[in-house]
C-alpha positions in Angstrom: 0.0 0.0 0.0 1.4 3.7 -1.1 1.5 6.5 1.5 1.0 10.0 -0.1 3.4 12.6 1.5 0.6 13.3 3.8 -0.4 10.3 5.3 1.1 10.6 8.2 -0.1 13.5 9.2 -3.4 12.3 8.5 -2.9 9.4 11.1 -1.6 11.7 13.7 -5.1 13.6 13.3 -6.7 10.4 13.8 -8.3 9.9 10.6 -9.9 6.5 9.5 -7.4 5.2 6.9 -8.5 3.0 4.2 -6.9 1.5 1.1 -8.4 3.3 -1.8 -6.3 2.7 -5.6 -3.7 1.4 -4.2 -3.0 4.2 -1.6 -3.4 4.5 2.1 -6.3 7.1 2.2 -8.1 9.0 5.1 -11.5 8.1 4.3 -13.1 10.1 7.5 -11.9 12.3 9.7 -15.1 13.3 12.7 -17.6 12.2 10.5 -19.2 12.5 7.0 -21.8 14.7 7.4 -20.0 16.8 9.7 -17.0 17.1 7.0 -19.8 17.6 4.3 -21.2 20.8 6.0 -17.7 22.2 6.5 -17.0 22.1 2.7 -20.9 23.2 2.1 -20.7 26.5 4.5 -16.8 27.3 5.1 -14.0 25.9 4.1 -12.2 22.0 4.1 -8.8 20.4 2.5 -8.5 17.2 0.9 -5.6 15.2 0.1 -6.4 13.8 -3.2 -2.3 12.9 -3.8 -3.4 10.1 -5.2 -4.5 11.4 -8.7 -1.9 10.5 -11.7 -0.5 13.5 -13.5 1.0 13.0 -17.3 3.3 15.7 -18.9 2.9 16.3 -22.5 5.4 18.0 -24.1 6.5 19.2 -27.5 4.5 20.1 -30.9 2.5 17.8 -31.5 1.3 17.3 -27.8 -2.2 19.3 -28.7 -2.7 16.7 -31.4 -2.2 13.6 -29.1 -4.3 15.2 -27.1 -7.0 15.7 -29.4 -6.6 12.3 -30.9 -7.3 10.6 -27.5 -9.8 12.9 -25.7 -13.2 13.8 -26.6 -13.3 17.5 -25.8 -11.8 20.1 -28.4 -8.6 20.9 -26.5 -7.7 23.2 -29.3 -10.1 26.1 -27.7 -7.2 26.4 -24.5 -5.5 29.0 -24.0 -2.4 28.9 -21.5 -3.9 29.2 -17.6 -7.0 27.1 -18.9 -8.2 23.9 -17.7 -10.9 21.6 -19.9 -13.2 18.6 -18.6 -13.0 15.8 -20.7 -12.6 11.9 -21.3 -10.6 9.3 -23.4 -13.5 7.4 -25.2 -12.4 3.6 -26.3 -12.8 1.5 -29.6 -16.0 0.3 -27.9 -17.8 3.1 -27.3 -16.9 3.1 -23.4 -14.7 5.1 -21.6 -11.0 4.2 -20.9 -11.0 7.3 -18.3 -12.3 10.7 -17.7 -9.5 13.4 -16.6 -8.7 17.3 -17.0 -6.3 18.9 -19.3 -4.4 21.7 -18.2 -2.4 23.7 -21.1 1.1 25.1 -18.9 2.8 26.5 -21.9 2.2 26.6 -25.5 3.6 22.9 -26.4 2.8 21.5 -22.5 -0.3 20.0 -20.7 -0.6 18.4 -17.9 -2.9 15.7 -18.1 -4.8 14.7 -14.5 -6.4 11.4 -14.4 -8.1 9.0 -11.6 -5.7 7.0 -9.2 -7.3 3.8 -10.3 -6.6 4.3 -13.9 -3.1 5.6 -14.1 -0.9 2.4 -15.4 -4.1 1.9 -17.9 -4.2 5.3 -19.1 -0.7 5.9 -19.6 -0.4 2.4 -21.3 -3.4 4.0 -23.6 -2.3 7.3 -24.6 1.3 6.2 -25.1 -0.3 3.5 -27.9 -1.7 6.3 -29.6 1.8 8.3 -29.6 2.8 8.2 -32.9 3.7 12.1 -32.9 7.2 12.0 -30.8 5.2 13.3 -28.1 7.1 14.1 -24.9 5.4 12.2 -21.7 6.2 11.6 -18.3 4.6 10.4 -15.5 4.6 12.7 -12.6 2.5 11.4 -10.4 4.0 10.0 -7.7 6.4 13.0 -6.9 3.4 15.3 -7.3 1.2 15.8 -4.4 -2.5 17.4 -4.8 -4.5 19.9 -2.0 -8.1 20.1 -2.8 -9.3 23.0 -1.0 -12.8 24.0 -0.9 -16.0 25.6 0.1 -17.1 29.5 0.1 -14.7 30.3 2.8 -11.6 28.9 0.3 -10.9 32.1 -1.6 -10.8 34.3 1.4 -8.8 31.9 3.9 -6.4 31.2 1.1 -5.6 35.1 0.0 -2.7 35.7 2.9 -0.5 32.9 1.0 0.1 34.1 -2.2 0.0 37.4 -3.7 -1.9 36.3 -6.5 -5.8 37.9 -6.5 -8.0 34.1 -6.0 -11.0 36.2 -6.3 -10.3 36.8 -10.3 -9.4 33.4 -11.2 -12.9 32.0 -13.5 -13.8 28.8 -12.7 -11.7 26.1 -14.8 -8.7 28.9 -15.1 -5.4 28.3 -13.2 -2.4 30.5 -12.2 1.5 29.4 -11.3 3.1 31.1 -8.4 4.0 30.8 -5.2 2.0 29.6 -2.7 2.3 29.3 0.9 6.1 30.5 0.2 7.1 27.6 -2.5 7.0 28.4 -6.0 5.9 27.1 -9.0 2.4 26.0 -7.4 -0.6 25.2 -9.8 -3.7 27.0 -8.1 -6.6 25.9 -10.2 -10.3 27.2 -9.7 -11.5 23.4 -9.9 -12.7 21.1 -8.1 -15.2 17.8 -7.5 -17.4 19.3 -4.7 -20.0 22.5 -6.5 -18.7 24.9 -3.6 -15.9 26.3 -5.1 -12.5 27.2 -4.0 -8.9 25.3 -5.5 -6.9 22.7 -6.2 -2.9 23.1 -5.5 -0.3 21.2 -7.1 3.2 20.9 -5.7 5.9 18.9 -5.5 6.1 16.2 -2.5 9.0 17.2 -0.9 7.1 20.4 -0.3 3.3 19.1 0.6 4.0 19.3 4.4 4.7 23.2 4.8 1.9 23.6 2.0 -0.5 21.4 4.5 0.5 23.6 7.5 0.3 27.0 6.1 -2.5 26.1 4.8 -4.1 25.2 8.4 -2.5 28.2 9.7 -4.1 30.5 7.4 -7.1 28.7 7.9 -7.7 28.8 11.2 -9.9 31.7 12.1 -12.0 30.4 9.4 -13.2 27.2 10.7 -10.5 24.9 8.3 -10.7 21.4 8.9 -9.2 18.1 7.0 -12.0 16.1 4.9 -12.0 12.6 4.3 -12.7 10.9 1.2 -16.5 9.9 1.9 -17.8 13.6 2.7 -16.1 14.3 -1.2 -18.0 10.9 -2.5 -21.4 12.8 -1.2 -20.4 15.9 -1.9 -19.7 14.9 -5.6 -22.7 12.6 -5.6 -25.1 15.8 -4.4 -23.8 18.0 -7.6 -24.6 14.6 -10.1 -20.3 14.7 -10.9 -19.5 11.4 -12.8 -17.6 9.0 -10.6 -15.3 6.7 -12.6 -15.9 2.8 -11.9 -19.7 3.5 -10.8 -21.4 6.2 -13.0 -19.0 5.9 -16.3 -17.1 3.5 -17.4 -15.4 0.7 -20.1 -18.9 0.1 -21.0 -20.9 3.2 -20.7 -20.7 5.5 -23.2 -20.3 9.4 -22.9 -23.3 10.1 -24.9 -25.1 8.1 -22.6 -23.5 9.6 -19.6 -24.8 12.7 -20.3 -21.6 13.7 -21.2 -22.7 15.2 -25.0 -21.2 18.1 -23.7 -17.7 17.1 -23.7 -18.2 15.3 -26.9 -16.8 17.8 -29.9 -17.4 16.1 -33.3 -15.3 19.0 -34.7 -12.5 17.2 -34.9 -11.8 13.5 -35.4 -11.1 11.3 -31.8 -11.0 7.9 -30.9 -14.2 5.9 -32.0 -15.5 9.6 -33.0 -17.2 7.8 -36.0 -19.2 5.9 -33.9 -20.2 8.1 -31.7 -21.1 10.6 -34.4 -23.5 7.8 -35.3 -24.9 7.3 -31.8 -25.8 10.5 -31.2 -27.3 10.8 -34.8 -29.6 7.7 -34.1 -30.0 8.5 -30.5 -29.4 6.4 -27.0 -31.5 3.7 -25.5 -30.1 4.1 -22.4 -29.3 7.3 -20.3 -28.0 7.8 -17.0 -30.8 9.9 -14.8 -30.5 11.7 -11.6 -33.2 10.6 -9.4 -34.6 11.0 -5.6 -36.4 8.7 -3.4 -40.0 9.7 -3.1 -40.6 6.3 0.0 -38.1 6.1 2.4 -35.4 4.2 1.6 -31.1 4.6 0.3 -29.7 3.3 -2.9 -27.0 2.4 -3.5 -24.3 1.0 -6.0 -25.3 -1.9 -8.3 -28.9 -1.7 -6.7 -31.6 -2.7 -9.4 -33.9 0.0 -10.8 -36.8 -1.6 -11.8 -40.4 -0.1 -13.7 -43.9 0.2 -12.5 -44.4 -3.6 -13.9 -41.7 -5.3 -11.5 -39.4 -5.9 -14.6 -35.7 -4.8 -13.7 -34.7 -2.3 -16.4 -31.2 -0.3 -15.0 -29.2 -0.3 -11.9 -27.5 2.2 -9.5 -24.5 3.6 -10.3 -23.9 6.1 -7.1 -26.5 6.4 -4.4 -26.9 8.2 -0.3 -28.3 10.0 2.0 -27.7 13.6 0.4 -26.6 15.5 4.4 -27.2 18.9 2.5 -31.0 17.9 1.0 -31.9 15.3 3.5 -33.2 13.0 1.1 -32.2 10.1 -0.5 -30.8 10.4 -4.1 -28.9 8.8 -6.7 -27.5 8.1 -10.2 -28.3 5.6 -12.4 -29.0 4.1 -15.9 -32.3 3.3 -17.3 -34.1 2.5 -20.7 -34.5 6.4 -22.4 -38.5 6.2 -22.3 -37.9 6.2 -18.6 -35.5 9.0 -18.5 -37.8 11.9 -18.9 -38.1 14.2 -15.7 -41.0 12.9 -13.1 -40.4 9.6 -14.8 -41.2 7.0 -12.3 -38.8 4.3 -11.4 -38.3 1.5 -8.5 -35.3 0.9 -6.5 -35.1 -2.9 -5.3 -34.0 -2.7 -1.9 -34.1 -6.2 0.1 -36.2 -7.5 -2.1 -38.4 -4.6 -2.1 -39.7 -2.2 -5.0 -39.1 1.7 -3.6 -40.5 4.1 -5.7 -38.0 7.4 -6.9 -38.6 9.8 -9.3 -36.2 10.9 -12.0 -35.0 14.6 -11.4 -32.9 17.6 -12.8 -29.8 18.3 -12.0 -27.8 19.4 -9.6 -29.4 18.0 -6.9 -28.0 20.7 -4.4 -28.0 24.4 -5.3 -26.7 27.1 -3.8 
């Protein structure tokens, strides 16, 4: 099992540690929903070290790029950040990840823990260009760092202004006194703030500057299951429940990231599926009887006959309800649709809804 460069410290805080892709992970720290509401109304700090980071480098790195990912990564501009995926020959998903263009012949390429052997084994099959890569991720470490209170607890350690930086935009400067920090406006949890990138043998004085700065508004360290519901409460795909090998990103709901502009892996395909349309969709959807899905859970319709299963599913701690994600047969996906959750054995009715579940 791999420690991150934090780990440690997240054992001395008495965090509940779990093996998560390979790493040692603090899954929970004083509780979900009390690390949930942090995030929600002031401000909380992941370590999410564990995410694989790919250099790209030299002039044909854009093309590689756009050969492999879905999204038109030709629209970046240096200090931009794109959402996007790497589609297979099968019309699944080998990964989804974000691009980040550093210079004009550089990206960094940030992908899912669990994926990072398979997705560098992929895009280096497709690198007939004398692309540049390396792997970076395990001398990288990553801060997520969000929630309303983010921008303002964060100002004191750099001199950049965090207020101006659009969603989906980053900056490189020095941060809690190292240089050469990536402070992006992303993140995975719909309450804003950033994601720092530094190197390992720097993570620790990041970590405690960051708490130090912090303090007076509230900071605390946030496990890995308050993100998961956090995620889950904004309808963010997870990879390995809600997309995957086998789903497509057309069916995801994922259109949007889908730029038949250019050509792509499988593009053809996919061209043709959106053409002659999906039978199956993946819906948000909320309990209406009392009852929590969860992953792999049948869905089943009015008639008993199973039709879909659950992809992602809680107890949402901001909305108090039950909710979840799931795919179903495209007649059902309409909004107010009504659909069944088995749980033991037992049909619960839900109803399909809009997303987000959780707005502001």
């Amino acid at each position: 099992m791999k420690n991150t460069a934090l780990s440690h410290i997240h054992e001395s805080l008495g965090a509940k540690m779990v093996p998560f892709a390979g790493y040692n992970m603090p899954v929970q720290y004083e509780g979900v929903n009390a690390e949930h509401e942090t995030v929600r109304n002031g401000v909380g700090v992941f370590d999410v070290s564990h995410m694989g980071e790919f250099l790209l480098t030299g002039e044909n790195a854009l093309a590689l790029i756009q050969k492999v990912t879905s999204n038109d990564a030709s629209v970046l501009e240096v200090g931009r950040a794109q959402y996007s995926c790497l589609p297979n020959n099968d019309g699944g998903i080998v990964d989804d990840l974000i691009i980040y263009k550093l210079k004009e012949d550089q990206y960094l390429l940030v992908v899912n823990a669990s994926n990072i052997e398979k997705d560098w084994n992929w895009i280096s099959s497709h690198n007939d260009l004398g692309v540049t890569m390396e792997d970076i991720s395990e001398s990288y470490s990553l801060l997520a760092i969000q929630g309303p209170k983010a921008v303002e607890a964060m100002q004191s350690l750099t001199t950049v202004n965090l207020s101006e930086i659009k969603y989906y935009h980053f900056e490189i400067a020095n941060f809690a006194g190292v240089d050469d920090v990536i402070v992006s406006a992303t993140g995975y949890t719909g309450s804003g703030g950033f994601e720092i990138y530094c190197k390992n043998t720097v993570a620790e004085q990041v970590w405690n500057k960051v708490f130090e700065a912090g303090a007076s508004f509230g900071i605390k360290p946030i496990g890995l299951a308050a993100r998961d519901t956090l995620r889950l409460e904004m309808g963010f795909c997870l990879y390995g429940n809600d997309i995957s090998d086998t789903t497509s990103p057309l069916e995801a709901g994922l259109g949007w990231i889908t730029k038949f502009t250019k050509e792509f892996t499988n593009s053809e395909n996919l061209k043709k599926q959106k053409e002659e349309g999906v039978t199956r969709k993946l819906v948000a959807f909320e309990m209406v009887e009392r009852g929590i899905p969860r992953h792999d859970y049948e869905i089943a319709d009015a008639s008993g006959n199973v039709v879909g299963i659950v992809t992602s599913g809680t107890q949402s701690p901001s909305l108090g309800i039950a909710i979840g994600l799931g795919y179903v047969p495209t007649e059902l996906s309409k909004l107010d649709s009504e659909i069944f959750i088995r749980i033991r054995n037992k049909d619960i009715a839900a109803k399909v809804v809009k997303l987000p579940f959780y707005k502001k």
